[in-house]
N, C-alpha and C positions, 0 to 999 in steps of 0.2 A: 504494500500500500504506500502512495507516495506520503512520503515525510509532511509539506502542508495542509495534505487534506485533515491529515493527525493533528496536526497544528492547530487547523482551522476548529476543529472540534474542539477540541481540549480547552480554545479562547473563548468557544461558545460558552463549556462549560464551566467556564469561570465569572464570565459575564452574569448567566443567569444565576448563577447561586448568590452571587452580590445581590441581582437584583430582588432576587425574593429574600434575599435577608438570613439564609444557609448556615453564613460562616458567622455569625454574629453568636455571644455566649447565650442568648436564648431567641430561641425560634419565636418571633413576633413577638417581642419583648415579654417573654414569657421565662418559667423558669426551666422550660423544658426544650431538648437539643430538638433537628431534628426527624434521630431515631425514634425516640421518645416521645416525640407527635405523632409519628407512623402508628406507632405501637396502641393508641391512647386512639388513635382516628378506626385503628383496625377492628380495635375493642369494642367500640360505640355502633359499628355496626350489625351486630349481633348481642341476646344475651347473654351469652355464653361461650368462649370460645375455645378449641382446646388449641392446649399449649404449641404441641406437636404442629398442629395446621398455621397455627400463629407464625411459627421459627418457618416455614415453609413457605408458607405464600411472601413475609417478606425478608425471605433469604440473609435471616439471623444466625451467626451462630449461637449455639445452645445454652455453651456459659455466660454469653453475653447476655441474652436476654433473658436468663435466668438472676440475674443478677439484677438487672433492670425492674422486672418482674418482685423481685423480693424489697426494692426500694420503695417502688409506688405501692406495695402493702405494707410497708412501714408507716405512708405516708397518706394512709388509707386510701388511697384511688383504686385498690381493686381489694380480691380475695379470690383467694385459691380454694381449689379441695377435687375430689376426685371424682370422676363419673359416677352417676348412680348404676347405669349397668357395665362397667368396667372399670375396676378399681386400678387399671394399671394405666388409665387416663387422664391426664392432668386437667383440671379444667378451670379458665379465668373467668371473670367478668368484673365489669366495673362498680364502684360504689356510687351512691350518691353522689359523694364529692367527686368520686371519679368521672359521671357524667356533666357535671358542673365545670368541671376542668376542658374536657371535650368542647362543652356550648360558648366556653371561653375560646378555646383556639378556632372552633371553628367561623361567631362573628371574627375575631381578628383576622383570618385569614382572611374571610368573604370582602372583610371590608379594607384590606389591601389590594384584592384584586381589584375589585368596585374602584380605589381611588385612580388605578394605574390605566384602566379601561377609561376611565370618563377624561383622561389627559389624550385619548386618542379620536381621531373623526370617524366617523362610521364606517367608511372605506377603511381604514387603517386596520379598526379590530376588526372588520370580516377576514382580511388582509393575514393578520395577526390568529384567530382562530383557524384560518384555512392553512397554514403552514402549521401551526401546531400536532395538528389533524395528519397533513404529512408525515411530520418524524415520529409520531403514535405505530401509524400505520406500517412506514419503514423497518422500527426499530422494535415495535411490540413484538409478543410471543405468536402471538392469531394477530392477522389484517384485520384490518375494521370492516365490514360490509359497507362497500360505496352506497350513501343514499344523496340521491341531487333532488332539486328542487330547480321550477322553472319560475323565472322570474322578468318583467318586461326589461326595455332597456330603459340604462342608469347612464350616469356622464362618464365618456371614457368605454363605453362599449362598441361606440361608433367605427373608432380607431382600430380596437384589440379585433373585429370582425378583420377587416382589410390587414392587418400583420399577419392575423392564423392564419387566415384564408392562403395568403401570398409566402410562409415559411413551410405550412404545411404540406401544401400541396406542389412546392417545388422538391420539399424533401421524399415525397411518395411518390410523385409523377411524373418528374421529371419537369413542367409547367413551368414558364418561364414569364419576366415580368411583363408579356401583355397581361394574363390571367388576372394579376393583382390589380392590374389598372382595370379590368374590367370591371372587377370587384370594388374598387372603390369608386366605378361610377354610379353602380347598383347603388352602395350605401350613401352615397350623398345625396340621389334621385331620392331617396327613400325619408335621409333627413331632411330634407327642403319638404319636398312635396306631398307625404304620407299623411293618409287623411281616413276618413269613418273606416273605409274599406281594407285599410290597409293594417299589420301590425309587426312585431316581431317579439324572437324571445332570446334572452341568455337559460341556456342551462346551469348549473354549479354543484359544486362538490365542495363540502369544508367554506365555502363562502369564496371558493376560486372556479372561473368560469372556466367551463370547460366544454361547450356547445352551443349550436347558434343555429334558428330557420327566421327567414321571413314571409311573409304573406302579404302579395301586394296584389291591388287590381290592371289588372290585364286589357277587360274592356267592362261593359257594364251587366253583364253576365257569367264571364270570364275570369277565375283569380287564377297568381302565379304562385308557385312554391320557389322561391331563390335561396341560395347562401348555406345550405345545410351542412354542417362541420360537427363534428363530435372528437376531439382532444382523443388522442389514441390512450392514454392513461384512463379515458371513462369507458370504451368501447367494451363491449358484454355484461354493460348494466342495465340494457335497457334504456339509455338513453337518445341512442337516433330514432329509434320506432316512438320513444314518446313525443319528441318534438313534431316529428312528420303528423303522427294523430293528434297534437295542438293544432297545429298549421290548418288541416284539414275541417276540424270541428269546426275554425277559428270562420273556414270559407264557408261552411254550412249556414251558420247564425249567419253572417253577414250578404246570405239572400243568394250566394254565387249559382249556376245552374251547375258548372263544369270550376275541376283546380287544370292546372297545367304545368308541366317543369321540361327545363332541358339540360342536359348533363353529359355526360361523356360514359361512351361504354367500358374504358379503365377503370370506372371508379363501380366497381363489381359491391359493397358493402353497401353501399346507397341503392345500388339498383334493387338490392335483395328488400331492402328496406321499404321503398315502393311498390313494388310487387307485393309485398305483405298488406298493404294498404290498402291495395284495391289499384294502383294505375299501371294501367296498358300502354304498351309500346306502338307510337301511331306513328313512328317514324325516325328514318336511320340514313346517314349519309359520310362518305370519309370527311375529315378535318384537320386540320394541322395549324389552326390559330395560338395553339398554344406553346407548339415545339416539337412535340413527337405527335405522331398521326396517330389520329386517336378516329372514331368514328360520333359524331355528334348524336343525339338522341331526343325525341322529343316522346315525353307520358302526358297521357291523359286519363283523367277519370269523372265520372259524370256524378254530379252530390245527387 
């Protein structure tokens, strides 16, 4: 592994332990490190817990938090004693004062977070929880189950459509910068002129976009399906077949008789995706606007 990439970690994790306050003699100006929060946070969530599961979920040694363990019932925050049906089970929980101590770290915690979050603009924590969501995912033991949410557009979507559109599609298809300018004349047509008829959406993941369709009017019976992209990091969640059934509903309510798209026959995941839909192939012809000869394609499907 290269030497800075190590680097770059290690200054992460020095960074963030300052920042939540780690290496200070008590965890949120508390009297407790924090191990001893972990311990005390684990505790609280069950009544009971055995010892054994304790050391194991967060990968204590034995003596250590035996030791730990025999503090906080000096200091009455728990009490020990053995399984009723297995005497060779050690079993914790907290006292009163033990949960008292809990309801304490845990407003102090909530309301650290709380202060650090409201010093951010709403882009920044979506920003902020959708990288979080990342090194979970990366570095957890189990991946998190992808869930996105579709959402209209926001300031700065306009832009991020015409980058993806113009990096990804030259990295998968070889597409060169007509494609991108064609795409950004779609989305400025779209932002100037977009009216009752017309809509779009961002997909996201973690609060980072990761999908995009629009739905614009074609003629006054006619809608179009434009721009459809789905970030290869979301694909097999279900995410291009939902936006194409937004797009589609989207043209149903808004009165259209027929939707219409045209795309290229390279792009084999999209087609699969329309064909699922319901739109038929009404027409095929070679192409090479983009760089490589591709075959142009027009779908139709009647609402």
């Amino acid at each position: 592994m290269p030497s800075d990439r190590v680097a770059a970690v290690r200054a992460f994790n020095r960074f963030y332990t300052s920042v939540i306050g780690v290496l200070n003699e008590g965890l949120l100006q508390t009297p407790y490190s924090l191990t001893e929060a972990r311990v005390i946070f684990e505790l609280a969530r069950r009544d009971a817990c055995e010892v054994a599961d304790l050391r194991r979920s967060l990968d204590l040694d034995a003596g250590y938090l035996s030791r730990m363990l025999s503090r906080f019932e000096t200091d009455g925050l728990i009490v020990r004693g053995r399984a009723e049906d297995d005497a060779r089970r050690q079993m914790a929980r907290l006292t009163e004062r033990g949960r008292e101590a809990f309801q304490d770290l845990d407003a102090r915690s909530a309301a650290q977070i709380d202060q650090k979050l409201s010093g951010l603009t709403e882009e920044d924590q979506r920003r902020l929880l959708g990288a979080m969501g990342v090194i979970e995912g990366l570095l957890g033991e189990r991946p998190r189950p992808a869930s996105y949410v579709l959402r209209p557009l926001g300031p700065g979507d306009l832009g991020w459509v015409i980058q993806r559109h113009g990096a990804l599609y030259a990295a998968e298809y070889g597409f060169n910068t007509s494609f991108e300018v064609l795409v950004a004349r779609i989305v400025a047509e779209y932002g100037e002129h977009h009216g009752p008829g017309d809509n779009a959406w961002i997909a996201e993941i973690d609060g980072e976009p990761v999908g995009t369709i629009f739905c614009v009017r074609e003629s006054e019976r006619v809608a179009r399906l434009r721009l459809l992209l789905v970030e290869p990091s979301a694909r097999g969640h279900g995410v291009g077949g939902r936006l194409v059934e937004e797009c589609v509903r989207f043209a149903r309510r808004s009165g259209y008789d027929e939707i219409v798209l045209w795309t290229q026959d390279t792009l084999t995941d999209a087609r699969r995706l329309y064909e699922r839909a319901g739109f038929e192939l009404a027409a095929e012809e070679p192409y090479d606007g983009f760089g490589p000869e591709t075959k142009e394609q027009t779908w139709r499907m009647k609402l």
